[in-house]
Every structure is written in C-alpha cells, then in structure tokens.
C-alpha positions in Angstrom: 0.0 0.0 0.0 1.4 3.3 -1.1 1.8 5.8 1.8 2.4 9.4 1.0 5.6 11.5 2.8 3.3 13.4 5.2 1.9 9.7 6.5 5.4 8.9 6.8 6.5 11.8 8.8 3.7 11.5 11.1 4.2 8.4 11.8 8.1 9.2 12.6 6.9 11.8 14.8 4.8 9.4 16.7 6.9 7.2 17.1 10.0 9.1 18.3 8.3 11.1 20.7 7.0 7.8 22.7 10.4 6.6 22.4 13.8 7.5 21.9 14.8 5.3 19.6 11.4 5.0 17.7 10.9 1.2 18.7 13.1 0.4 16.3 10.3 0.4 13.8 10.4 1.4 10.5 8.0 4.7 9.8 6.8 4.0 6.4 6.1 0.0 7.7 4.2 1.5 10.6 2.4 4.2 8.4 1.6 1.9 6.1 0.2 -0.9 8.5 -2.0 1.7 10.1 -3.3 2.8 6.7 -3.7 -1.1 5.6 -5.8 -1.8 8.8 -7.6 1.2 9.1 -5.7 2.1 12.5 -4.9 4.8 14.4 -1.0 4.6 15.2 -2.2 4.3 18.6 -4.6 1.8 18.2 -1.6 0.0 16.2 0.6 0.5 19.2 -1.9 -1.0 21.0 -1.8 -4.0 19.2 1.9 -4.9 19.0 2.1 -4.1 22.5 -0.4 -7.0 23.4 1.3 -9.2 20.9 4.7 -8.4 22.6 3.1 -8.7 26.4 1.2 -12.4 25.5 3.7 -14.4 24.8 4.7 -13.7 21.1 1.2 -13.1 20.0 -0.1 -16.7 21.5 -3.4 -15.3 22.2 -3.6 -13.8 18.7 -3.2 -16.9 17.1 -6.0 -18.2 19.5 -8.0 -15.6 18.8 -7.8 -16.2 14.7 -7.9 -19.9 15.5 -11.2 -19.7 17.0 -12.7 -17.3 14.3 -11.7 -19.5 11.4 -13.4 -22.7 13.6 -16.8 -20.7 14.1 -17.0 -19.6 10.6 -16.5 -23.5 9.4 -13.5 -23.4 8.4 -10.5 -25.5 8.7 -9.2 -26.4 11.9 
C-alpha cells in the first residue's frame, strides 16, 4: 500500500516522541500498516504491545484460530 511522505512523517513523529529510539520500527512500515488496517498509530501501538506482552502473539493466534473454527473453516 502506497503511503504518502506526510503519513510517513507522522508516523516518525509518533513514534519518536513515545520513544527515543522509535521502537526500532520502520515509519513508512508502521504508516503503512495503520493505513492497511484502518488504525490509528495508537490503536496500532496498541496492538503490538499485546502481541509483545502475550507471549509472542499466542493469544492472537487463539484468537484467529477460533474465528476460522466458528465460521467453518479448517481447523
């Protein structure tokens, strides 16, 4: 997904002034996953942060697991 300069900026601006070193995330990735989504950066925040806190995304993966059960599909 294309992101523009200005997305990219912002998103550098978010993320350096929560942390010094950015996360050590990429600006136009993290632009361009909130755009992809339809995220705020902090909702997108939000959502690596749980990843990171559960376990390497465990719960995620149980989470999409049961979806894909309840809408018969595959298991």
């Amino acid at each position: 997904m294309s992101v523009s300069t200005a997305e990219i900026q912002k998103a550098r601006s978010f993320l350096f002034s929560h942390h010094k070193r950015g996360f050590g995330i990429a600006p136009a990735r993290f632009a361009g996953s909130a755009k992809e989504l339809g995220v705020s950066f902090r909702e997108l925040m939000h959502f690596i942060s749980i990843l990171y806190s559960r376990g390497q995304g465990q719960q995620a993966l149980r989470l999409e697991n049961l979806r894909r059960i309840s809408s018969g599909g595959q298991q």
